[in-house]
N, CA and C atoms as a LAMMPS dump frame, in Angstrom:
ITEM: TIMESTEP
0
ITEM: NUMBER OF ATOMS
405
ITEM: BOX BOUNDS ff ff ff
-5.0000000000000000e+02 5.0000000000000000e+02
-5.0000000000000000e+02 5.0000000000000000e+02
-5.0000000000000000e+02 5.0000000000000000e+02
ITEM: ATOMS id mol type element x y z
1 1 1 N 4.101 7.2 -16.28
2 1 2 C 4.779 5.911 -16.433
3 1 3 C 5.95 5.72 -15.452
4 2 1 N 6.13 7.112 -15.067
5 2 2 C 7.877 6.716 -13.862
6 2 3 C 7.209 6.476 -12.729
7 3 1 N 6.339 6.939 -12.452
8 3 2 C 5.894 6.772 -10.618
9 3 3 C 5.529 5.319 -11.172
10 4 1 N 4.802 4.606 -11.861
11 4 2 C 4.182 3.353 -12.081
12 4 3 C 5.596 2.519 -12.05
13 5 1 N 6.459 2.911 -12.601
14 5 2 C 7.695 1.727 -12.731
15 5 3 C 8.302 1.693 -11.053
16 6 1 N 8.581 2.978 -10.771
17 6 2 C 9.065 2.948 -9.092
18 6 3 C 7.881 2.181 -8.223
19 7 1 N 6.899 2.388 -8.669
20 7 2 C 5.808 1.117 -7.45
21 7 3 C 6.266 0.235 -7.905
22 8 1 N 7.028 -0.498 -8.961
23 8 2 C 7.05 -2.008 -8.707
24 8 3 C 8.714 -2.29 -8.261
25 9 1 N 9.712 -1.446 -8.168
26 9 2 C 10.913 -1.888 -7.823
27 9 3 C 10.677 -1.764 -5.958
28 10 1 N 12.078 -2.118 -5.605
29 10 2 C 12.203 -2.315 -4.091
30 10 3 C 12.66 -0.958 -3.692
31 11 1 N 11.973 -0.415 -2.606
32 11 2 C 12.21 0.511 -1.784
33 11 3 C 13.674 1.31 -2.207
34 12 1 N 14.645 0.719 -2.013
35 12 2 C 16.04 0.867 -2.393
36 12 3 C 16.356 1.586 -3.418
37 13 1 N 15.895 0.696 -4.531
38 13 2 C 16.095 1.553 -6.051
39 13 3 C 15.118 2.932 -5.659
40 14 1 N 13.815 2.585 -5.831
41 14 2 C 13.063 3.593 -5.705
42 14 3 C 13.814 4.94 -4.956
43 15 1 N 14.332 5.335 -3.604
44 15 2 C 15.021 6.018 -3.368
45 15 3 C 15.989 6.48 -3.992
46 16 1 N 17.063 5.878 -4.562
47 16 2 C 18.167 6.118 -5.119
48 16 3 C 17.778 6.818 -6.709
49 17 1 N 16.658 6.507 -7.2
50 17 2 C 16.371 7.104 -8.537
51 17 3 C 15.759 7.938 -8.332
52 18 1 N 14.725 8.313 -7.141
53 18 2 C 14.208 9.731 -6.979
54 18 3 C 15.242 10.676 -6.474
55 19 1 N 16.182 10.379 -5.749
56 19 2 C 17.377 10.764 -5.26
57 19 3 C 18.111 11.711 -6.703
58 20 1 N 18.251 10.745 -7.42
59 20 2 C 19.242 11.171 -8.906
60 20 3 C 18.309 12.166 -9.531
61 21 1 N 16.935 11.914 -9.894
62 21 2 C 16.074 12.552 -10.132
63 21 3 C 16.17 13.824 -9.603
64 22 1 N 15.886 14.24 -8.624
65 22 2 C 15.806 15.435 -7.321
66 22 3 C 17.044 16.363 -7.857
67 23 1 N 18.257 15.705 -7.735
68 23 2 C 19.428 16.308 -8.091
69 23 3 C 19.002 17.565 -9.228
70 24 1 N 18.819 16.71 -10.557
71 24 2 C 18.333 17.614 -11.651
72 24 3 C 17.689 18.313 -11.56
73 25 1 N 16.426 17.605 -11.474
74 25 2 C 14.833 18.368 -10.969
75 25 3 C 13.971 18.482 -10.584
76 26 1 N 13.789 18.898 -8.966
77 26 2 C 13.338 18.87 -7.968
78 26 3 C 12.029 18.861 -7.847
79 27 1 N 11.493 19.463 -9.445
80 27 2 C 9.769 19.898 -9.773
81 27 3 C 9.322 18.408 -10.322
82 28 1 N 10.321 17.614 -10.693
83 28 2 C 10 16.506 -11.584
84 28 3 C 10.011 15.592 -10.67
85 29 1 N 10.448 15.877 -9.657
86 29 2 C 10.978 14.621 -8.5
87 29 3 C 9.371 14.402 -8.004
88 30 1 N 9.021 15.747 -7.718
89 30 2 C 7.659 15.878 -6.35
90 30 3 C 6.831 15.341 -7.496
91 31 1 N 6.58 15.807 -8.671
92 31 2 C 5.313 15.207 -9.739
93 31 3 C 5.223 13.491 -9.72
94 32 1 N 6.406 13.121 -9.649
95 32 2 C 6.653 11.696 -9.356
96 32 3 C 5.812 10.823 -8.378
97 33 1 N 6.576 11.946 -7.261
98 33 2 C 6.038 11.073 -5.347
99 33 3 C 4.649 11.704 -5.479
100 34 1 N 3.986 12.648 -5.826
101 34 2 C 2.902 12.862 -5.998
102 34 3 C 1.778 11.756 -6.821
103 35 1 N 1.981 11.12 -7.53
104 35 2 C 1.941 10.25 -9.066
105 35 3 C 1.831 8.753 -8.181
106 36 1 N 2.693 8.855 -7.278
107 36 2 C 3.175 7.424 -6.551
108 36 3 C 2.178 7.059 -6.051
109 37 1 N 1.704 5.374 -5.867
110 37 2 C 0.734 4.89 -4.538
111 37 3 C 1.718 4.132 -3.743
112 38 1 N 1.7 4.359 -2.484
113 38 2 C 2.757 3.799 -1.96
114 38 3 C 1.558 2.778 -0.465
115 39 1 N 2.335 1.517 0.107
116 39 2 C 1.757 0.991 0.709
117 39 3 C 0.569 2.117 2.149
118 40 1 N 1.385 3.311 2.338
119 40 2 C 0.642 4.366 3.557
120 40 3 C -0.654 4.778 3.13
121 41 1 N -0.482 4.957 1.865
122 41 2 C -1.526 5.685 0.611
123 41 3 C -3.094 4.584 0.778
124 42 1 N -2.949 3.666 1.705
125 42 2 C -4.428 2.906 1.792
126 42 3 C -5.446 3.711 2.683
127 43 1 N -4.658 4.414 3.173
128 43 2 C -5.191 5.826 4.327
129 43 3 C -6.346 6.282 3.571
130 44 1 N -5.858 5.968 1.889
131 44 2 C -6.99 7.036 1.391
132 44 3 C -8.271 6.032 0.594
133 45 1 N -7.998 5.116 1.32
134 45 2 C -9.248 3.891 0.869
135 45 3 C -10.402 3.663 2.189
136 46 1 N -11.164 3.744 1.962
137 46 2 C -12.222 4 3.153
138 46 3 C -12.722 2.439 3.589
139 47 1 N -12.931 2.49 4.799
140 47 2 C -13.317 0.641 5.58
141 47 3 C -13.943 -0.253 4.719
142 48 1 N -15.288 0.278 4.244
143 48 2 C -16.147 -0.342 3.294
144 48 3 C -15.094 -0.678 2.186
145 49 1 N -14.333 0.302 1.1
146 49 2 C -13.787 -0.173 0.247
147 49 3 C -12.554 -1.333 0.225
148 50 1 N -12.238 -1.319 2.009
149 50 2 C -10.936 -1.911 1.68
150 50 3 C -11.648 -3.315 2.179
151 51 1 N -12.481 -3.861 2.859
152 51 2 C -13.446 -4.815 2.964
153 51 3 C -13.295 -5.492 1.602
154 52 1 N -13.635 -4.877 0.127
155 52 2 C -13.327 -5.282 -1.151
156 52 3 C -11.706 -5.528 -1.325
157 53 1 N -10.921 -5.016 -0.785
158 53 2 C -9.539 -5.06 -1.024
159 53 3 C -9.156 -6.204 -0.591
160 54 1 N -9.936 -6.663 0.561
161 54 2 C -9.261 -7.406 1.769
162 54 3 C -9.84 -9.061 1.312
163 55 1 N -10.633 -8.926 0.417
164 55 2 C -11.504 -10.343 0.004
165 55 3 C -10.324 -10.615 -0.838
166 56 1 N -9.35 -10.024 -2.078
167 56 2 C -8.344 -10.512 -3.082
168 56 3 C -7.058 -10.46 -2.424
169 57 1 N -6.467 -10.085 -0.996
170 57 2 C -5.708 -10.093 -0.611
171 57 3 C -5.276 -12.003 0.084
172 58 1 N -4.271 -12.587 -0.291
173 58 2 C -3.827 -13.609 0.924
174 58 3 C -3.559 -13.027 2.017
175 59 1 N -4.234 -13.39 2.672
176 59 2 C -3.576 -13.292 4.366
177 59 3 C -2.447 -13.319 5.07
178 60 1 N -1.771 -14.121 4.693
179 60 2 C -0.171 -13.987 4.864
180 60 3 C 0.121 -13.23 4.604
181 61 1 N 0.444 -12.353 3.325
182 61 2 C 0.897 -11.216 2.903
183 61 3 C 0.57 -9.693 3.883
184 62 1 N -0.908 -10.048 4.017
185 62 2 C -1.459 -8.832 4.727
186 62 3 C -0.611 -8.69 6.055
187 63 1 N -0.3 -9.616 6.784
188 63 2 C 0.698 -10.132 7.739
189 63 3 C 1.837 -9.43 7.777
190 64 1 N 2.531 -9.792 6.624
191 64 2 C 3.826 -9.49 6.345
192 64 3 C 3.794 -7.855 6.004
193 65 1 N 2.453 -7.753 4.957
194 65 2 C 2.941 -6.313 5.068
195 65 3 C 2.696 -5.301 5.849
196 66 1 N 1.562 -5.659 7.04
197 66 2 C 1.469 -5.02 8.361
198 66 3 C 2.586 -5.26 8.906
199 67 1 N 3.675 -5.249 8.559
200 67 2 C 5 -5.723 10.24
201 67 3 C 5.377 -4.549 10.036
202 68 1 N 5.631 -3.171 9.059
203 68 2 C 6.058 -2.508 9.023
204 68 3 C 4.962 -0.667 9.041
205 69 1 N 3.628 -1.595 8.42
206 69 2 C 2.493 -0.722 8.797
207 69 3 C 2.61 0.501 10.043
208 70 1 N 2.347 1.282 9.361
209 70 2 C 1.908 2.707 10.291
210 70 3 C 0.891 2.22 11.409
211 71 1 N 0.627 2.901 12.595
212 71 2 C -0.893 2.44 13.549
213 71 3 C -1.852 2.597 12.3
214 72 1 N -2.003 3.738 11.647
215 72 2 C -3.143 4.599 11.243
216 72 3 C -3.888 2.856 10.329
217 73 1 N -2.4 2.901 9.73
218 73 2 C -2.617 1.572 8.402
219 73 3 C -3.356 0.21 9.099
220 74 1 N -2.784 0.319 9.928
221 74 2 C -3.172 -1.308 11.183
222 74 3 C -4.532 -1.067 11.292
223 75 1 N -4.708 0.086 11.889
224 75 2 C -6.211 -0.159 12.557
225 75 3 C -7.607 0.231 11.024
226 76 1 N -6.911 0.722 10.13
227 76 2 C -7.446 0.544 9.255
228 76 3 C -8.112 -0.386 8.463
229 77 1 N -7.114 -1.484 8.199
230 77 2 C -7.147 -3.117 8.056
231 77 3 C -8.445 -4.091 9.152
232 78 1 N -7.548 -3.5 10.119
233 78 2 C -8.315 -3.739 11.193
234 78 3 C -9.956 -4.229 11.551
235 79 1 N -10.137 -2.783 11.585
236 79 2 C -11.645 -2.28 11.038
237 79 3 C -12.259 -2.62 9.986
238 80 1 N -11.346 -3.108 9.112
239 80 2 C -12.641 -3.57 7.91
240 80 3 C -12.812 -4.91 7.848
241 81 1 N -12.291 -5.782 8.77
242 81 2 C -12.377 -6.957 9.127
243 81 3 C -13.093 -7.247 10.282
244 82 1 N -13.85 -8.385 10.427
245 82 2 C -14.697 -9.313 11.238
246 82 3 C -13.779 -8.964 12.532
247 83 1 N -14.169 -9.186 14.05
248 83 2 C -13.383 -8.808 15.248
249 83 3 C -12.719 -10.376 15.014
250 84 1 N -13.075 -11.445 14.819
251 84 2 C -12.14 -12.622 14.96
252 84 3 C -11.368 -12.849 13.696
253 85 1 N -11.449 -12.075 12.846
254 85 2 C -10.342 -11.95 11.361
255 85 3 C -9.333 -11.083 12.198
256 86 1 N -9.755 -10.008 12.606
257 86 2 C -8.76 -8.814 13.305
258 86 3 C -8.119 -9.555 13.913
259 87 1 N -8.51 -10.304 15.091
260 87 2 C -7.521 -11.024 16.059
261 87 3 C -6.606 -12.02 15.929
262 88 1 N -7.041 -12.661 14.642
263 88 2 C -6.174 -13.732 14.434
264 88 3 C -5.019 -13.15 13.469
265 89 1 N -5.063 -11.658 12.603
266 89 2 C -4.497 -11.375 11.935
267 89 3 C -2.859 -10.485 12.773
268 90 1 N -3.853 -10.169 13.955
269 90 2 C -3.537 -9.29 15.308
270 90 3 C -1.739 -10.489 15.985
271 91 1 N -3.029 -11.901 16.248
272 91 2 C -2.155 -12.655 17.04
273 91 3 C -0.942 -13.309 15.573
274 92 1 N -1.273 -13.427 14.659
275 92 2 C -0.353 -13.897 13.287
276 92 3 C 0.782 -12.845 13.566
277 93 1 N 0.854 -11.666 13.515
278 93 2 C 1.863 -10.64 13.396
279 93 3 C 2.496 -10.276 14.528
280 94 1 N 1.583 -10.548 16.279
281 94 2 C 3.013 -10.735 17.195
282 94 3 C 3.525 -11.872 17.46
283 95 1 N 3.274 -12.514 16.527
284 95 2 C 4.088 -13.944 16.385
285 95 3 C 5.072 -14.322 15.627
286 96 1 N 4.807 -13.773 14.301
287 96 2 C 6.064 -13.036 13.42
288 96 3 C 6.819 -12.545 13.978
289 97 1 N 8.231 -13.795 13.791
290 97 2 C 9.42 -13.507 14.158
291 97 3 C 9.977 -12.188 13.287
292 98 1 N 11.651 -11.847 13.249
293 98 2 C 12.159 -11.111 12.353
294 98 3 C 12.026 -12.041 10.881
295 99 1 N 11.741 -10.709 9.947
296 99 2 C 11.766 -11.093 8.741
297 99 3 C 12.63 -9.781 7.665
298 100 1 N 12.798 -10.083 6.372
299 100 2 C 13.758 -9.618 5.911
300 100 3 C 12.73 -8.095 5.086
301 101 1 N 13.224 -7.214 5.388
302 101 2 C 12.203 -5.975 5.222
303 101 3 C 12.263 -6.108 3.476
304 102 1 N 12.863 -6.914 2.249
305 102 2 C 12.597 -7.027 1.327
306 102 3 C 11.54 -7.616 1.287
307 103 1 N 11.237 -9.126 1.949
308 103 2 C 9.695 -9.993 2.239
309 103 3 C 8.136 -8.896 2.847
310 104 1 N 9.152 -7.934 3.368
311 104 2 C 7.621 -6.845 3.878
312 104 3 C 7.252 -5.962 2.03
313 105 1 N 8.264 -5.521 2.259
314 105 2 C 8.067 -4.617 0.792
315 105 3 C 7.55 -5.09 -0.56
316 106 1 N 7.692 -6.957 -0.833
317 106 2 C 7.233 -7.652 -1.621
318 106 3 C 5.849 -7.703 -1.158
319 107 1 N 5.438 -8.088 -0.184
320 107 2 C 4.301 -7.973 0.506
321 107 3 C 3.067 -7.304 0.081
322 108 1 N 3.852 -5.83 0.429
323 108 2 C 3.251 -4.788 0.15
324 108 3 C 2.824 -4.324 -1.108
325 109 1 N 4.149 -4.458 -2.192
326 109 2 C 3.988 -4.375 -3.183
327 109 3 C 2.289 -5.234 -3.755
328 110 1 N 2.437 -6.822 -3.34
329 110 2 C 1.357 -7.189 -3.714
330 110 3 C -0.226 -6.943 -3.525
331 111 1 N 0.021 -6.071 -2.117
332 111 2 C -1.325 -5.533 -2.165
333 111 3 C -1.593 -4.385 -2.979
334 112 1 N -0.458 -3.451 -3.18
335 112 2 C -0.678 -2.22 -3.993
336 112 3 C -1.242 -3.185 -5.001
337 113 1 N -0.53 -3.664 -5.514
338 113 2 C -1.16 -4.344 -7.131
339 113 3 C -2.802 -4.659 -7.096
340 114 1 N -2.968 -5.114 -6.15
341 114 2 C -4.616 -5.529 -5.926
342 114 3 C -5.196 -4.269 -5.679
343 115 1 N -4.964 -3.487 -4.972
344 115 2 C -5.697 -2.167 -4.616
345 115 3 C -5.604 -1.15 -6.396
346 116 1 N -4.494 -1.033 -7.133
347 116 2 C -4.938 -0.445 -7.914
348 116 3 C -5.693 -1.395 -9.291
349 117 1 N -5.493 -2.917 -9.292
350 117 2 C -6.4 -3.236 -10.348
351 117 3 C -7.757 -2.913 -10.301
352 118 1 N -8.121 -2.944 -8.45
353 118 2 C -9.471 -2.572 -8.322
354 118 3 C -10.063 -1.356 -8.757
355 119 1 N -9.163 -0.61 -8.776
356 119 2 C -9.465 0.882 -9.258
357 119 3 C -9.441 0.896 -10.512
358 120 1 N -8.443 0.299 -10.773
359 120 2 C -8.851 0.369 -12.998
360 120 3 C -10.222 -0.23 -13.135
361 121 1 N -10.466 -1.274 -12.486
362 121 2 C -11.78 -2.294 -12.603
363 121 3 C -12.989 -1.398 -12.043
364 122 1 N -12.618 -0.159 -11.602
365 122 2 C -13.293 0.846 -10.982
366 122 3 C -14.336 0.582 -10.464
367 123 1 N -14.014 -1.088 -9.216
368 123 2 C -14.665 -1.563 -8.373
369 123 3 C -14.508 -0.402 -7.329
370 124 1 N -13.401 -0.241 -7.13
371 124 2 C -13.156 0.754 -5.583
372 124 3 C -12.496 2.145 -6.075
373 125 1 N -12.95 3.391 -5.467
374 125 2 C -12.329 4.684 -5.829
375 125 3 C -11.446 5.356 -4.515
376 126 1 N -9.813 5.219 -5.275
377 126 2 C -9.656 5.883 -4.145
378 126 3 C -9.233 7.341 -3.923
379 127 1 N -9.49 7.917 -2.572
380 127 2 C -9.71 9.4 -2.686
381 127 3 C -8.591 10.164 -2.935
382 128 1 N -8.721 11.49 -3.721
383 128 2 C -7.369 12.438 -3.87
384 128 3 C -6.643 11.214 -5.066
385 129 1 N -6.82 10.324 -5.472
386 129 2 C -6.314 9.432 -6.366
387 129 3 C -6.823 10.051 -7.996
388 130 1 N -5.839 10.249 -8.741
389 130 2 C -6.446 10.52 -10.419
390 130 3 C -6.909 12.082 -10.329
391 131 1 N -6.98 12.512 -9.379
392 131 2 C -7.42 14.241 -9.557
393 131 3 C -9.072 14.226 -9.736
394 132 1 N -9.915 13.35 -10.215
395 132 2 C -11.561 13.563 -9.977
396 132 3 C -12.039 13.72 -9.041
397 133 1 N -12.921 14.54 -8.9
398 133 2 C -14.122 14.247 -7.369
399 133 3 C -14.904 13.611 -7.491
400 134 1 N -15.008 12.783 -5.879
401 134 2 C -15.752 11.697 -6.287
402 134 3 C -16.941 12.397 -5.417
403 135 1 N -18.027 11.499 -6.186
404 135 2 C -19.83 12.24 -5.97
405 135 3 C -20.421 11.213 -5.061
């Protein structure tokens, strides 16, 4: 239930309470960030699945929350999109002026939310996620 409450606050808190956390107990801290899905964590969603991700996502958002995206994350997205979805999503984001890294992190947040309903809806599985192997 704590890693689930830290995915929905802002970056900020989230630090500062694993921070306080850590202090005490350092074993309780890692079970946490371990526990966590964090926006990088799509690494572990494969092209095909995020193709499903990418149909409940707005576009804008995906935008916003690529401005801060890893390469790995970009070309990930990337790839599971049409070459003229890629490009226009490509040319949307070096066009994006500065924006306020709370608007990225809201962003983001909203895709986590879509990526794990899909997984409760156990439309999409994602890997090293829940401790099962998947077959």
């Amino acid at each position: 239930p704590v890693a689930e409450i830290l995915n929905s606050v802002d970056k900020a808190t989230e630090t500062r309470i694993l921070s306080t956390i850590e202090e005490s107990n350092p074993d309780l801290a890692e079970q946490i960030r371990e526990l966590m899905f964090t926006f990088e964590d799509l690494a572990l969603i494969d092209s095909k699945q995020m193709q499903t991700v990418m149909k409940d996502v707005d576009q804008a958002d995906m935008v916003l929350a690529l401005k801060t995206a890893s390469d790995a994350i970009k070309e990930l997205i990337f790839s599971s999109m049409s070459t003229r979805a890629a490009e226009m999503v490509r040319d949307d984001l070096e066009n994006l002026g500065p924006v306020k890294v709370s608007d990225v992190e809201a962003a983001q947040q909203k895709i986590i939310k879509v990526v794990k309903k899909l997984e409760e809806d156990g439309t999409i599985v994602i890997a090293g996620a829940g401790g099962g192997d998947v077959v």
